[in-house]
MARVO-45781 format. One record per residue (C-alpha): x negated, y, z; residue number from 1. Coordinates in steps of 0.2 Angstrom, whole numbers, plus 5000, padded with zeros to 4 digits. Example, Ala and Ser with C-alpha at 12.3 -4.5 7.8 and 13.67 -1.06 7.14 Angstrom:
REM residues 2
+------+------+------+-----+
!   xx !   yy !   zz ! pos !
+------+------+------+-----+
! 4938 ! 4978 ! 5039 !   1 !
! 4932 ! 4995 ! 5036 !   2 !
+------+------+------+-----+
REM end
This chain:
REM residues 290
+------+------+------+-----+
!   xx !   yy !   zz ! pos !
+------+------+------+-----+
! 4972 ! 4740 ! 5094 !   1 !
! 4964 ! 4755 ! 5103 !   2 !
! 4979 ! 4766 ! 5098 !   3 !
! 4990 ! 4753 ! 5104 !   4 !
! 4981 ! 4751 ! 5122 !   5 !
! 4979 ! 4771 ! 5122 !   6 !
! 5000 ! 4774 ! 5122 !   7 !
! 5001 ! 4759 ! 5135 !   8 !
! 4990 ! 4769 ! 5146 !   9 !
! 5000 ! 4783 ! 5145 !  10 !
! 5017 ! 4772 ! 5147 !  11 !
! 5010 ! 4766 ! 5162 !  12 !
! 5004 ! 4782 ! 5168 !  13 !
! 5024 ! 4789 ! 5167 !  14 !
! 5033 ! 4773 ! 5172 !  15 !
! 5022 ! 4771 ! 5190 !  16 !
! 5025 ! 4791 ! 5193 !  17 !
! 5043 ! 4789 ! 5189 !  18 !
! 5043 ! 4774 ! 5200 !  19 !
! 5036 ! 4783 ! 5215 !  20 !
! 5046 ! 4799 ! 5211 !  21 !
! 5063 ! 4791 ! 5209 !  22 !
! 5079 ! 4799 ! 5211 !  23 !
! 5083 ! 4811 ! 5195 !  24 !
! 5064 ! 4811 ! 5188 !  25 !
! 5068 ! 4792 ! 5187 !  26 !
! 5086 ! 4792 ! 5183 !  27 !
! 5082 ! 4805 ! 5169 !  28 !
! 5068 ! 4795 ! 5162 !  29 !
! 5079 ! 4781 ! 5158 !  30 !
! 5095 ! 4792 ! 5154 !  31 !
! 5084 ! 4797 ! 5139 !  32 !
! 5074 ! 4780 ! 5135 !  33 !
! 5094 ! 4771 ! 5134 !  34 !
! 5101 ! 4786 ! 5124 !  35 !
! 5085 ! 4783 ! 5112 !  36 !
! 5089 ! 4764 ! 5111 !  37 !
! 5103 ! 4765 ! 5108 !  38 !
! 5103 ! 4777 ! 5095 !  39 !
! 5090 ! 4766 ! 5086 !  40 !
! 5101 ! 4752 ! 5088 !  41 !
! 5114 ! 4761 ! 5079 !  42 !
! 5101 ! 4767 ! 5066 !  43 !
! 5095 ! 4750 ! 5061 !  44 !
! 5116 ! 4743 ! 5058 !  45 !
! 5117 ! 4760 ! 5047 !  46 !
! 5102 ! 4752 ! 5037 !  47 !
! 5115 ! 4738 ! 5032 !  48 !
! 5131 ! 4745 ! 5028 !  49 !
! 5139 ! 4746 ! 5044 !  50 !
! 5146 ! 4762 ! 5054 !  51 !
! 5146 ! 4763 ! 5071 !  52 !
! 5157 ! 4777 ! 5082 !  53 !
! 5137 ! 4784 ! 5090 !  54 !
! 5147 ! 4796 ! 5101 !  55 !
! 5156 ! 4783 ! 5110 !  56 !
! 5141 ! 4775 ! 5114 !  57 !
! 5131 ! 4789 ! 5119 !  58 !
! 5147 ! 4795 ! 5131 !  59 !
! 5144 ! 4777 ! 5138 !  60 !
! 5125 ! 4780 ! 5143 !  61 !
! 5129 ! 4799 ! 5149 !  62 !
! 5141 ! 4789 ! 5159 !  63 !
! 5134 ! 4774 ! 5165 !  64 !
! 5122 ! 4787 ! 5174 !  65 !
! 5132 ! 4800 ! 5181 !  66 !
! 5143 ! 4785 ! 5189 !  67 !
! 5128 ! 4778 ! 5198 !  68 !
! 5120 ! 4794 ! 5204 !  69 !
! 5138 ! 4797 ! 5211 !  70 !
! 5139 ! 4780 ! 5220 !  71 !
! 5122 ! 4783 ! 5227 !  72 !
! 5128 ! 4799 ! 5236 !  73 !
! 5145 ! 4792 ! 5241 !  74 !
! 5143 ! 4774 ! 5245 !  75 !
! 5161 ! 4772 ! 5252 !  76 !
! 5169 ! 4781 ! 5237 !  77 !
! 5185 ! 4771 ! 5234 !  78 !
! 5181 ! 4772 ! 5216 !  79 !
! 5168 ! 4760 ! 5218 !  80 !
! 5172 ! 4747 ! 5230 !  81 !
! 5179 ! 4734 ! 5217 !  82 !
! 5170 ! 4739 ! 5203 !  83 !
! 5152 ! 4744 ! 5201 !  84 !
! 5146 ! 4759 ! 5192 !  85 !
! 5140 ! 4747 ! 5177 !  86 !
! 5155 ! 4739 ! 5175 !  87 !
! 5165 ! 4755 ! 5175 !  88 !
! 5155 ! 4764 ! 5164 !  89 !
! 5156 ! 4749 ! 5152 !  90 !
! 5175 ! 4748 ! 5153 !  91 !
! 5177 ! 4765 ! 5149 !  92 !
! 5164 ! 4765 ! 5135 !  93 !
! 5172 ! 4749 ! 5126 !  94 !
! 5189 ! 4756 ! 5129 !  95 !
! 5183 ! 4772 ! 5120 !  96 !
! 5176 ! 4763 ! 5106 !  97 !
! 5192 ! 4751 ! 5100 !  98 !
! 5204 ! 4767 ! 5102 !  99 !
! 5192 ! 4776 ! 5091 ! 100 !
! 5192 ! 4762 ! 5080 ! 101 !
! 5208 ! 4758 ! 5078 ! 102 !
! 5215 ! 4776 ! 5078 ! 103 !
! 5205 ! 4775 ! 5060 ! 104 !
! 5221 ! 4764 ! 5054 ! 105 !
! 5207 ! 4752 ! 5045 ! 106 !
! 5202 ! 4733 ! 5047 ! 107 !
! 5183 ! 4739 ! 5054 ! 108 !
! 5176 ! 4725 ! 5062 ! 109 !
! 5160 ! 4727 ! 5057 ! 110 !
! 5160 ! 4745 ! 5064 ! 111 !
! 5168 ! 4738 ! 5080 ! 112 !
! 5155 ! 4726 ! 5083 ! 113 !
! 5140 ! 4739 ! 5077 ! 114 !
! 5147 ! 4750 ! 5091 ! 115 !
! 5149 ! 4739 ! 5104 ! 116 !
! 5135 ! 4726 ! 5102 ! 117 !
! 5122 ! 4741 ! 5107 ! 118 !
! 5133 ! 4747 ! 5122 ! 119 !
! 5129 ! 4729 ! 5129 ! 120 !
! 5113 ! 4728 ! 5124 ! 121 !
! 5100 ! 4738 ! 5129 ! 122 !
! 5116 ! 4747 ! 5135 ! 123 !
! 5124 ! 4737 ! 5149 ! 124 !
! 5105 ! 4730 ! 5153 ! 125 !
! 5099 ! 4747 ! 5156 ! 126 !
! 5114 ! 4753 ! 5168 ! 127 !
! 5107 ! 4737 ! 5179 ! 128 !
! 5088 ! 4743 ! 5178 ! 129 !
! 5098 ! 4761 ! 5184 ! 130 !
! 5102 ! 4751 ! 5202 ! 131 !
! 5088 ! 4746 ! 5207 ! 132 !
! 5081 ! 4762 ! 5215 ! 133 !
! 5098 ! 4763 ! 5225 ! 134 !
! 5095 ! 4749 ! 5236 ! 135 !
! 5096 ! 4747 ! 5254 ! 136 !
! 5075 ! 4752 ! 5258 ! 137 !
! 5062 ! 4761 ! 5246 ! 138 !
! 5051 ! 4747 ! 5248 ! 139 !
! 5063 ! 4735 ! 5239 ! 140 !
! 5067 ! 4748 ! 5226 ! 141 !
! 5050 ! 4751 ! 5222 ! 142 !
! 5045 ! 4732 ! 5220 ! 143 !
! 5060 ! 4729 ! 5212 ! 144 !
! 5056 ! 4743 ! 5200 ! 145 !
! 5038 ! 4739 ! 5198 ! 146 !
! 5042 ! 4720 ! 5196 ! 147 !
! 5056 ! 4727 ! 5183 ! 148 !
! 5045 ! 4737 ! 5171 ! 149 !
! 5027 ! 4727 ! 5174 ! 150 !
! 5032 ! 4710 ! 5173 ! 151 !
! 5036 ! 4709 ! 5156 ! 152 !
! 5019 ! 4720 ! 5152 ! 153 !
! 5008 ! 4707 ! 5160 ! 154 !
! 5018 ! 4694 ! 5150 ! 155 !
! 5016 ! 4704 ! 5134 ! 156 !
! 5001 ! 4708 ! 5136 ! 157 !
! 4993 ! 4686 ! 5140 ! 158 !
! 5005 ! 4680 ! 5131 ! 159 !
! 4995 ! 4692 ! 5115 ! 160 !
! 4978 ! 4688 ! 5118 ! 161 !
! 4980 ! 4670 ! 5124 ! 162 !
! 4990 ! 4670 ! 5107 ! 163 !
! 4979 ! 4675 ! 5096 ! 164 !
! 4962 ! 4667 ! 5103 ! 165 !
! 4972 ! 4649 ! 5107 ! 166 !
! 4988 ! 4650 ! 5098 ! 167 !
! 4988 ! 4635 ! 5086 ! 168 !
! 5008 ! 4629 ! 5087 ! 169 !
! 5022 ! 4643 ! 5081 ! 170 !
! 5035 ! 4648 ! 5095 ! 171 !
! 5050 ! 4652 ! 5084 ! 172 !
! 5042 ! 4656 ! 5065 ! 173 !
! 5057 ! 4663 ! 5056 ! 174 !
! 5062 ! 4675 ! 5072 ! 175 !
! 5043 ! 4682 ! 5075 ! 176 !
! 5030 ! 4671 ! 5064 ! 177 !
! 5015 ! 4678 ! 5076 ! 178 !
! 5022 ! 4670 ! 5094 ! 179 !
! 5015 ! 4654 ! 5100 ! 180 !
! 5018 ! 4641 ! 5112 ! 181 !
! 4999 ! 4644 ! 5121 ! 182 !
! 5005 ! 4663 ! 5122 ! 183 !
! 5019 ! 4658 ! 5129 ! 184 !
! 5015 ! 4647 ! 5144 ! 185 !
! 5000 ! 4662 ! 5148 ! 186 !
! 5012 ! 4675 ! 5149 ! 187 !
! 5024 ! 4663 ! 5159 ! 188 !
! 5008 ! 4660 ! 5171 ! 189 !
! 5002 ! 4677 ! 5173 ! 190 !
! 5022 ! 4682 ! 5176 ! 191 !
! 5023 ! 4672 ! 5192 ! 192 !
! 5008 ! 4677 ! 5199 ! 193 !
! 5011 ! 4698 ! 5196 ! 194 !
! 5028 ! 4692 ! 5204 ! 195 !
! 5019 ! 4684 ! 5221 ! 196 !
! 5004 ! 4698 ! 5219 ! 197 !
! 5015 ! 4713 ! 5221 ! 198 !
! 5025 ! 4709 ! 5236 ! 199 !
! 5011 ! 4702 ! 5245 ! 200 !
! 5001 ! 4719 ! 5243 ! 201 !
! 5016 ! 4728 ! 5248 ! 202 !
! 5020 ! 4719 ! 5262 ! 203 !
! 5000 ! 4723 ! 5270 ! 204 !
! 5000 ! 4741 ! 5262 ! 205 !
! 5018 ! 4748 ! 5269 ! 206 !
! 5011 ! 4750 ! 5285 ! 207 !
! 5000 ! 4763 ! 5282 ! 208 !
! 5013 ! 4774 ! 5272 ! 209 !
! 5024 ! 4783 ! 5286 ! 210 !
! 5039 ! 4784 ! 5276 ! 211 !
! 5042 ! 4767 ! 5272 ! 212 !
! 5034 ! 4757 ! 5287 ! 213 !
! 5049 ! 4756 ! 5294 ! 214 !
! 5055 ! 4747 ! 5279 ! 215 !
! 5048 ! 4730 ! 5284 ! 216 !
! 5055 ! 4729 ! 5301 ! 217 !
! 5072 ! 4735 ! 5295 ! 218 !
! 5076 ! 4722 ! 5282 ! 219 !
! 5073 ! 4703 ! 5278 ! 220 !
! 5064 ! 4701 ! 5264 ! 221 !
! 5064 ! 4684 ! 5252 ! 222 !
! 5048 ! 4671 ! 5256 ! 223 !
! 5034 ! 4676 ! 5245 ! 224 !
! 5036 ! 4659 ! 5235 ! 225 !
! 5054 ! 4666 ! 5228 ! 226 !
! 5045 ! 4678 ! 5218 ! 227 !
! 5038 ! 4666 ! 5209 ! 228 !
! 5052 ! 4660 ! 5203 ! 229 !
! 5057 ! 4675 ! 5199 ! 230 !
! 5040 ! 4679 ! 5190 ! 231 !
! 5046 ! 4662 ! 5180 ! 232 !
! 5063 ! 4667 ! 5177 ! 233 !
! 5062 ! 4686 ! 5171 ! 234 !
! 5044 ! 4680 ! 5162 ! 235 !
! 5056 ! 4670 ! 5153 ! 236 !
! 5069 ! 4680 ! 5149 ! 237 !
! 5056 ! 4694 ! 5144 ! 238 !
! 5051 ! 4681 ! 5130 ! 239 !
! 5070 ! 4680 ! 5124 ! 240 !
! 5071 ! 4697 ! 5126 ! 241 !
! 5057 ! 4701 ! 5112 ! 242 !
! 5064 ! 4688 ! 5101 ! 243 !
! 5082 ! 4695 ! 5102 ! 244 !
! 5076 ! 4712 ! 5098 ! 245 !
! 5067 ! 4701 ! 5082 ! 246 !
! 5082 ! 4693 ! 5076 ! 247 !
! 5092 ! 4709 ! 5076 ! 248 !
! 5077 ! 4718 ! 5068 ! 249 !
! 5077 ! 4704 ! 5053 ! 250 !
! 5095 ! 4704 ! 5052 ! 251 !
! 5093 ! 4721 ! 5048 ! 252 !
! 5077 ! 4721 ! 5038 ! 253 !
! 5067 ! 4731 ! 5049 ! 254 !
! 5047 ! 4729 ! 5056 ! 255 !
! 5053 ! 4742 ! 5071 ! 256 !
! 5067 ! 4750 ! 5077 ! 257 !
! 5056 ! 4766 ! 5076 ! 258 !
! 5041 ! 4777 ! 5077 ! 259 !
! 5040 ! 4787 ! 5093 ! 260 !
! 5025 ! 4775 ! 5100 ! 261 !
! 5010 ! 4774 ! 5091 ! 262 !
! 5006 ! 4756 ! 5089 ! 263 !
! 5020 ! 4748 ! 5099 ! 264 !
! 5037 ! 4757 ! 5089 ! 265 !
! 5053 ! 4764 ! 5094 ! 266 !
! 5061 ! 4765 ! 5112 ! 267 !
! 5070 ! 4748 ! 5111 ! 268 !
! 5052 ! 4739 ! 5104 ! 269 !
! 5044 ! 4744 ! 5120 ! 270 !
! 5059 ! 4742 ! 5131 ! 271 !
! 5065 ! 4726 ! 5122 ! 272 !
! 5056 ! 4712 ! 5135 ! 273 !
! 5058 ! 4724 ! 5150 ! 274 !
! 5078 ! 4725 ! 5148 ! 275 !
! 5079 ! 4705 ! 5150 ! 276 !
! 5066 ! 4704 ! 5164 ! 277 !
! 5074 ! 4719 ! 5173 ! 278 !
! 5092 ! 4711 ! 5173 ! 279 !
! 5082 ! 4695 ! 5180 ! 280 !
! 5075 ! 4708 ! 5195 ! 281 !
! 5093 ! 4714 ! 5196 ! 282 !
! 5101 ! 4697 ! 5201 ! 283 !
! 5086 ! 4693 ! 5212 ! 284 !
! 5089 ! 4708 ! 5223 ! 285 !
! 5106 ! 4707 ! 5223 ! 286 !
! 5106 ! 4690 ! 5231 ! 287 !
! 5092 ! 4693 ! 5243 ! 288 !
! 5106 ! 4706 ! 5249 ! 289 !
! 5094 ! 4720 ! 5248 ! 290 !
+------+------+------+-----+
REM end
């Protein structure tokens, strides 16, 4: 346990400087993290037989960045004013992939889907996470981003010990045997309250920061009850997120997708509840037209 809350110190620690850095640091931090998740994704369908075309998925990621950091310096580039960077960045990558495949002149679906599954997911859902620091004020990006990345760490992180001191009635036993129903609802609560206290301090502390005071005269920003629900919503999805990254874990007959992070795993076990809740953030922002 005390290596486990050590490397979520330190995760923190390089998130929240990421976060207030943005730009490239930020943009380079998950360029890395999706090529690592990736990668492990393909690692754990290798485990079982299948073979995945890796390259194509790692152009994809390589992609999937370089297209938003070019929209984000030419917003009116005709290249992307009917289709977002994601979407074209996905195209491309799928396209790649079933020419590859299908150039091999051999009935490979099993290889078609290991190569594309990961390209959706944490692929796609990490290109939507990319966005949210290119929104219209830094004070959105920067609670969209908190709210992105720490929502699903509060959620993780009740839901555990409420779990283990309380948890008596089994959340879904064949996917992850230790998740229970008492864990679930504390993470939920603790979600839509982290949602509501993180705008509300923002809101009192922009003024004093010069840079981005000007932020909340600039823009409308959603009533502070509508983070709630999206504490609900992305607390939720953050749970199925975990338990999606489980099924494909068991499917593969594999504890964790890797190593790299003492007591927490691979990439995509530490990113795996994040991914979901940050697609929820992504939406949320999007129609709150920020």
């Amino acid at each position: 346990m005390i290596k486990r809350v050590f490397t979520a110190a330190i995760l923190i620690i390089v998130m929240g400087l990421s976060i207030w850095l943005q730009g490239w640091p930020l943009r380079g931090l998950l360029l890395i993290s999706m090529l690592m998740s990736v990668s492990e994704m393909y690692r754990a369908f290798r485990r079982i037989g299948y073979d995945p075309v890796r390259w194509a998925g790692y152009v994809y990621c390589v992609l999937a960045v370089l297209a938003q950091a070019y929209y984000a310096n030419l917003n009116e580039s005709a290249l992307f004013r009917s289709i977002s960077p994601a979407m074209f960045a996905l195209v491309v990558g799928l396209l790649l992939a079933f020419t590859v495949i299908i150039l091999k002149g051999k009935v490979a679906f099993d290889s078609m889907m290991a190569t594309v599954f990961p390209m959706l997911y944490p692929g796609l859902f990490f290109s939507l996470i990319i966005t949210l620091q290119d929104l219209d004020t830094r004070l959105a990006s920067t609670m969209a981003l908190v709210l992105a990345f720490f929502i699903a760490s509060v959620n993780d992180t009740f839901a555990l010990f409420v779990g283990i001191k309380f948890g008596r009635h089994r959340l879904a036993p064949e996917i992850s045997p230790k998740k229970s129903w008492e864990g679930s609802i504390a993470g939920l609560v603790s979600s839509v309250l982290f949602a509501m206290l993180v705008p509300w301090l923002a809101f009192r502390l922009a003024p004093a920061v010069p840079s981005i005071a000007a932020d909340l005269a600039g823009s409308h920003y959603p009533p502070l009850w509508s983070f709630g629900i999206l504490g609900l919503v992305a607390g939720a999805l953050s749970q199925i997120g975990d338990l999606v990254a489980s099924l494909v874990k068991r499917h593969c007959g594999i504890k964790d997708f890797g190593a790299i992070f003492p007591g927490h795993g691979g990439m995509l076990d530490r990113m795996d509840g994040i991914l979901f809740c940050g697609v929820a953030c992504y939406v949320f922002f999007k129609i709150a037209g920020l």
